[in-house]
N, C-alpha and C positions, 0 to 999 in steps of 0.2 A: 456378456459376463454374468455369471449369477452370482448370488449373493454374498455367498462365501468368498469365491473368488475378488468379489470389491472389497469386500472385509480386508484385503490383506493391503491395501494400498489407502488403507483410513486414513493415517498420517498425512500424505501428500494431501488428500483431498479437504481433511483440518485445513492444513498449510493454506491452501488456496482460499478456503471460504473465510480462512482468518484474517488472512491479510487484505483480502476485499475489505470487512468486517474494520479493521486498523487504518485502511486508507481514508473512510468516514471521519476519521479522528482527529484530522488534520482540517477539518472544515470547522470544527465543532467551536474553536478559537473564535469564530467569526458570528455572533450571535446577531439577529435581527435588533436595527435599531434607528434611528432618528438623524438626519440629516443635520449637521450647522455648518456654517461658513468659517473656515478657516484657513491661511496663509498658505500659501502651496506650498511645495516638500519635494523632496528628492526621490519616493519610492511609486510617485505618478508613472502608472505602464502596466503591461500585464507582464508576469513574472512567472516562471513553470517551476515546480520544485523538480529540482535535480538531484538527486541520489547519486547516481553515476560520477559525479566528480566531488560528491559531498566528503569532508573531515570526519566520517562515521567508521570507529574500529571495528572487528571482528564481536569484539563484546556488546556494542551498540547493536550491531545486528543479530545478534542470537538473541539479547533481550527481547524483541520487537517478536520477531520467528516465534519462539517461546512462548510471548504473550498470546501471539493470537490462533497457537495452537495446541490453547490449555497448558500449559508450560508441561509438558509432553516432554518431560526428560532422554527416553529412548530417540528423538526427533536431533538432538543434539549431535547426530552421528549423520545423520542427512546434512546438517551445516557443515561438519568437516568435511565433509565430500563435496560439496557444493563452494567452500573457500569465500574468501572476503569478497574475493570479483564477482564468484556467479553469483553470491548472494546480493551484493548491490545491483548484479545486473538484471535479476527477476524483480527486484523492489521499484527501481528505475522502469520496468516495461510498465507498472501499473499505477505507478504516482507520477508519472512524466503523464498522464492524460490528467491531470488537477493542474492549474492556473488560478492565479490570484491577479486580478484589478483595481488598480488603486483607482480612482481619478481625482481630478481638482476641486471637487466639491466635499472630499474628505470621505467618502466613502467607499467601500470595498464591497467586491461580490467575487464568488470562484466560479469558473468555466467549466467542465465537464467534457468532454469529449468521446463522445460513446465508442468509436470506431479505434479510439488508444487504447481505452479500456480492456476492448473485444482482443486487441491486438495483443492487449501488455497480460492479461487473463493466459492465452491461449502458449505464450512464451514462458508463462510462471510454467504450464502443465508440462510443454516438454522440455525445459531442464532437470523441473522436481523429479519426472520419469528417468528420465534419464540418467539422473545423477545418483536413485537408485537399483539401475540397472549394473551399473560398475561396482555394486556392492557384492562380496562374496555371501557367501548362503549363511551364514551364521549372521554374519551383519546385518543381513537384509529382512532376514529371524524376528531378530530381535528390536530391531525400530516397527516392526509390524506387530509385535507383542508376542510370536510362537516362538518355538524351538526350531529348530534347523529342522530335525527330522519331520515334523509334521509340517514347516512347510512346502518341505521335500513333496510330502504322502500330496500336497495339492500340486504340485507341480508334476508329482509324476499321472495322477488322475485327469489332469487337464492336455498330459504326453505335450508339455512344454518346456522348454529352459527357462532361467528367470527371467533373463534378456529378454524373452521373447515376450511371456508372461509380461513385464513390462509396456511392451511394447502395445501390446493388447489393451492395456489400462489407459496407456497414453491413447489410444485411436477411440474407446469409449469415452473418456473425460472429456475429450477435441468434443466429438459430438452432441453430448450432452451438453456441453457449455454454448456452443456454437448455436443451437434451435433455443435455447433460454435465455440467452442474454442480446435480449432485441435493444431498440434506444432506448424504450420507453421503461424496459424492464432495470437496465442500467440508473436510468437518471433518478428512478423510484426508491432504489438501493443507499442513492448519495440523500435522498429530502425528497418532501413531498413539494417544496416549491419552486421546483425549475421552469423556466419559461427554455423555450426551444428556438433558437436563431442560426441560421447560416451555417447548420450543422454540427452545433453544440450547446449545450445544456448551460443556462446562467444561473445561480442561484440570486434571492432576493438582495438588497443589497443592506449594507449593516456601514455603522460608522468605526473609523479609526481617527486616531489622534498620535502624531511622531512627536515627540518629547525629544530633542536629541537625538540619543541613538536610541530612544524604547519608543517601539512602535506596540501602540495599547489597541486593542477592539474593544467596544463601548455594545453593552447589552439594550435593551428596551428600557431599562431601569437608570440608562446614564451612569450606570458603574462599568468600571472596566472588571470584562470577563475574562481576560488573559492576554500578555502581553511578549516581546519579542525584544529582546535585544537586538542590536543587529548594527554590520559591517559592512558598508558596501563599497565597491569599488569595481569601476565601470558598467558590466551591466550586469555584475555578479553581486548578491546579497548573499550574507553569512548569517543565518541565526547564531549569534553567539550562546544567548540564553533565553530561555523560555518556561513561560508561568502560566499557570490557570488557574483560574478560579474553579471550577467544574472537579469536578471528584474523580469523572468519566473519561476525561481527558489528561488526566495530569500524566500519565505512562508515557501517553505520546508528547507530550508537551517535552517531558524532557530527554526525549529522542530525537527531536527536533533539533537539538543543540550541536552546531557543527554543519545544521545541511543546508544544502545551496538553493538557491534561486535563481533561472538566470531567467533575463531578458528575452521575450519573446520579439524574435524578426532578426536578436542581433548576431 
């Protein structure tokens, strides 16, 4: 594809490097910090965020979409096409590789999984293609920024349908993404301080403290950098509500509110 021709699929390709970009956003809660001994608790295990079965509306999802691709109003028409499912189900292929660890000494660290990521990446590209493939020519216009007729004049200069055009972008982006997103280039994306085990990426480990139901993370400074309501019941945790201290974070913080965790093994 040449240059013009990428030009016309910018949106999706936002899309994607946004929500990479958004999924960082979810670790950010968990600041480096200092070990104490404290009373065990109920949220001991590691926990995978769940999207796919999460309490998150159609307007929870287009906020997030939105955000992390420049709140790109024309892009609002890829979410309706795309529906509350497929859009939980591209978020779920790349935040179902993030894991959180409690353990009994009161600390937390998140997992990484390069090979989810690579997975959950490659699934974002062909639905977002996809999903503007089934857009007619005026629609598909105008979430790309042109007029129908000029992107006609590229579609007939390239002697392609859109579909197909699509199609072409989807098997370029596959590519591209696939030769750049190695472990090391993945874990580097999430933090600079991943150690490497057993075939996934652990970050440094940071302290929490469960109040009740308000599960707090605790910064280098012993203040709490952001905290978590939360409901659980069996091996499923509910962020009810969610706070940050962080300026950087608070978007996701309270997107947060409503998604699931479940129990890894269970």
């Amino acid at each position: 594809m040449d240059r013009k021709s990428r030009n016309i699929h910018r949106p999706v390709c936002k899309l994607i490097a946004g929500l990479l970009a958004v999924a960082t956003l979810a670790l950010l809660l968990c600041s480096c910090g200092k070990k104490e001994d404290k009373e065990d608790n109920s949220v001991i295990g590691e926990w995978r965020l769940d999207i796919q079965n999460s309490d998150l509306s159609y307007d929870d999802l287009v906020t997030l979409f939105s955000s992390s691709s420049g709140n790109d109003s024309d892009a609002t028409l890829l979410f309706e096409v795309l529906g509350v499912d497929g859009m939980k189900e591209i978020t779920s292929s790349l935040f179902g590789a993030i894991s959180f660890v409690f353990r009994e000494d009161n600390t937390v660290a998140y997992r990484l999984d390069p090979q989810r990521v690579r997975d959950g990446m490659l699934k974002m590209v062909d639905s977002l293609f996809d999903a503007q493939a089934k857009m007619d020519l005026e629609t598909a216009a105008k979430v790309n920024g042109m007029t129908a007729a000029q992107l006609q004049a590229q579609l007939d200069s390239a002697g392609k349908t859109w579909p197909e055009f699509c199609e072409l972008g989807k098997v370029s982006t596959r590519q591209t993404l696939s030769s750049s997103m190695t472990d090391e280039a993945i874990a580097k994306s999430f933090g600079e301080n991943m150690t490497y085990k057993n075939g996934v990426y652990e970050s440094e480990s940071s302290e929490y403290l469960l109040e009740d139901s308000q599960l707090s993370f605790i910064d280098k400074d012993k203040q709490k950098s952001g905290a978590w309501t939360i409901s659980r019941k069996g091996d499923t945790i509910t962020i009810v509500k969610a706070i940050s201290k962080k300026e950087d974070s608070a978007a996701f913080a309270a997107f947060c509110e409503g998604m699931r965790l479940t129990k890894v093994g269970s």
